[in-house]
C-alpha positions as a Markdown table, in Angstrom:
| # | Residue | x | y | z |
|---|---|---|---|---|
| 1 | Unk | -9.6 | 19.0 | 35.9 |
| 2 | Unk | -13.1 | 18.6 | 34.7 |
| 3 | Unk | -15.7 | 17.1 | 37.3 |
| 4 | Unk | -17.6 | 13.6 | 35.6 |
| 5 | Unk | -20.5 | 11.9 | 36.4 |
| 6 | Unk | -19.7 | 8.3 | 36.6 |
| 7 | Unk | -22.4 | 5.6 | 36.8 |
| 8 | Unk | -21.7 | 2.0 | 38.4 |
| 9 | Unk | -22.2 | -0.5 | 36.2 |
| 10 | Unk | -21.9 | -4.1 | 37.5 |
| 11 | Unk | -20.6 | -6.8 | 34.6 |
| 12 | Unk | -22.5 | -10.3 | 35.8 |
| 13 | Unk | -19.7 | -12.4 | 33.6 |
| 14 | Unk | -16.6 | -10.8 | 32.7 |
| 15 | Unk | -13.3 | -11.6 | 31.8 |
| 16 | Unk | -9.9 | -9.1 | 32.3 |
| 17 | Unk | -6.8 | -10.1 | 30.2 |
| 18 | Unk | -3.5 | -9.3 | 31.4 |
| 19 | Unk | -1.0 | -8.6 | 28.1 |
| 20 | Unk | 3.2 | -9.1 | 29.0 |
| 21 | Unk | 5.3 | -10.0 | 26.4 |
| 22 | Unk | 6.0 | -13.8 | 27.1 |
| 23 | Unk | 2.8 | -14.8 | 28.5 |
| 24 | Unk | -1.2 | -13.9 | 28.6 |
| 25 | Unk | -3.3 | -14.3 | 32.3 |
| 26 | Unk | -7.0 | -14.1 | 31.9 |
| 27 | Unk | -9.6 | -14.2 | 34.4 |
| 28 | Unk | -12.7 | -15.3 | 34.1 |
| 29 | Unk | -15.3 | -14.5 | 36.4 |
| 30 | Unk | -19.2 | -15.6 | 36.2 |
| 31 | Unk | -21.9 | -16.1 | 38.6 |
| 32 | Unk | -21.8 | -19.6 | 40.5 |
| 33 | Unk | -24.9 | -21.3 | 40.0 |
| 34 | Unk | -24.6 | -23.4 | 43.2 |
| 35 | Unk | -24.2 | -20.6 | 45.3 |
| 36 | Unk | -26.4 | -17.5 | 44.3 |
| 37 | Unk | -24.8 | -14.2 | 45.5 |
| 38 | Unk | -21.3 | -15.6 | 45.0 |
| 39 | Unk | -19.4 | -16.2 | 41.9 |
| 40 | Unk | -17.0 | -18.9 | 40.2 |
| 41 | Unk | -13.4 | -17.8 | 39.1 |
| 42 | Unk | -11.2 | -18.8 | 36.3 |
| 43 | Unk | -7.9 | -17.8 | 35.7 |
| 44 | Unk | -6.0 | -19.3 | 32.4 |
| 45 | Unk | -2.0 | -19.1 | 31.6 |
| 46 | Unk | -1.1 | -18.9 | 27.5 |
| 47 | Unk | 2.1 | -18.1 | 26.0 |
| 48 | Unk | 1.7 | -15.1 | 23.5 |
| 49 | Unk | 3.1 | -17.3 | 20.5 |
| 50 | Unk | 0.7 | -17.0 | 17.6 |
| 51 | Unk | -0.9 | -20.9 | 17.2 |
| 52 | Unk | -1.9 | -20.1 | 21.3 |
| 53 | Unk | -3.0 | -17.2 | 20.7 |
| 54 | Unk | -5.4 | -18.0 | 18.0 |
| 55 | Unk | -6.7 | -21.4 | 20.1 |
| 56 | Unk | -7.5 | -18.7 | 23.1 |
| 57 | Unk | -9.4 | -16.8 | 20.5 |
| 58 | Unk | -10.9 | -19.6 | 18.9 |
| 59 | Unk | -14.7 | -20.5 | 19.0 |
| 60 | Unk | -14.8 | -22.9 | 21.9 |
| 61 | Unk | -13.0 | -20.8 | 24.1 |
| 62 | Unk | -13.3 | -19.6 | 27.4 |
| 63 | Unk | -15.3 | -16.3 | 26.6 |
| 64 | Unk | -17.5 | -18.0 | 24.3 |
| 65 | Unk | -18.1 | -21.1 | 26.6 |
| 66 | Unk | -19.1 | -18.9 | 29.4 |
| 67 | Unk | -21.0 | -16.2 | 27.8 |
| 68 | Unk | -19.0 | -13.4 | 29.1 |
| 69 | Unk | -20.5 | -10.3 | 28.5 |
| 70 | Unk | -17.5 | -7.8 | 29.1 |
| 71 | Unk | -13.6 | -7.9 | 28.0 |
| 72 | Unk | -11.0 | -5.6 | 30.2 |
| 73 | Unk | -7.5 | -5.0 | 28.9 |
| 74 | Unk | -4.9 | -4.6 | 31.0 |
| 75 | Unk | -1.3 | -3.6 | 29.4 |
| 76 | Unk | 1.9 | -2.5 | 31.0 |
| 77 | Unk | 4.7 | -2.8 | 29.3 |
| 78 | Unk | 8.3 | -2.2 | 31.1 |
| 79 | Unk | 7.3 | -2.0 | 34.8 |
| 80 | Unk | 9.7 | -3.9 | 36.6 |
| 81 | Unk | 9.4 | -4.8 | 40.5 |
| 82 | Unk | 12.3 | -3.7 | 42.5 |
């Protein structure tokens, strides 16, 4: 195992986008303007179908509207609570 230097890096408006095979979560978080320090959440339900897909994508969209900055992936495929 080789030893790393990691810096931390704090994203001010990000959004993480969960991937399952019927449906799309993201999460949207930004800074809340009302509240300085504190920040505003978002969290969006699409079905993976191809027209939703493209309108989640599409230039109006959540990432675009709130200028996020940063996009995190998250994919698991075949996990399966008990």
């Amino acid at each position: 195992m080789q030893r790393v230097e990691d810096s931390e890096e704090i994203i001010e408006r990000v959004a993480a986008i969960d991937v399952g095979k019927a449906e799309v979560v993201v999460c949207i978080r930004i800074p809340d303007p009302a509240r300085p320090g504190r920040r505003q959440q978002e969290i969006v339900h699409s079905s993976t179908l191809t027209p939703r897909l493209l309108v989640l994508a599409g230039p109006n969209e959540l990432h675009r509207r709130d200028d996020v900055r940063r996009v995190i992936g998250c994919w698991i495929t075949g996990v399966r609570s008990p």
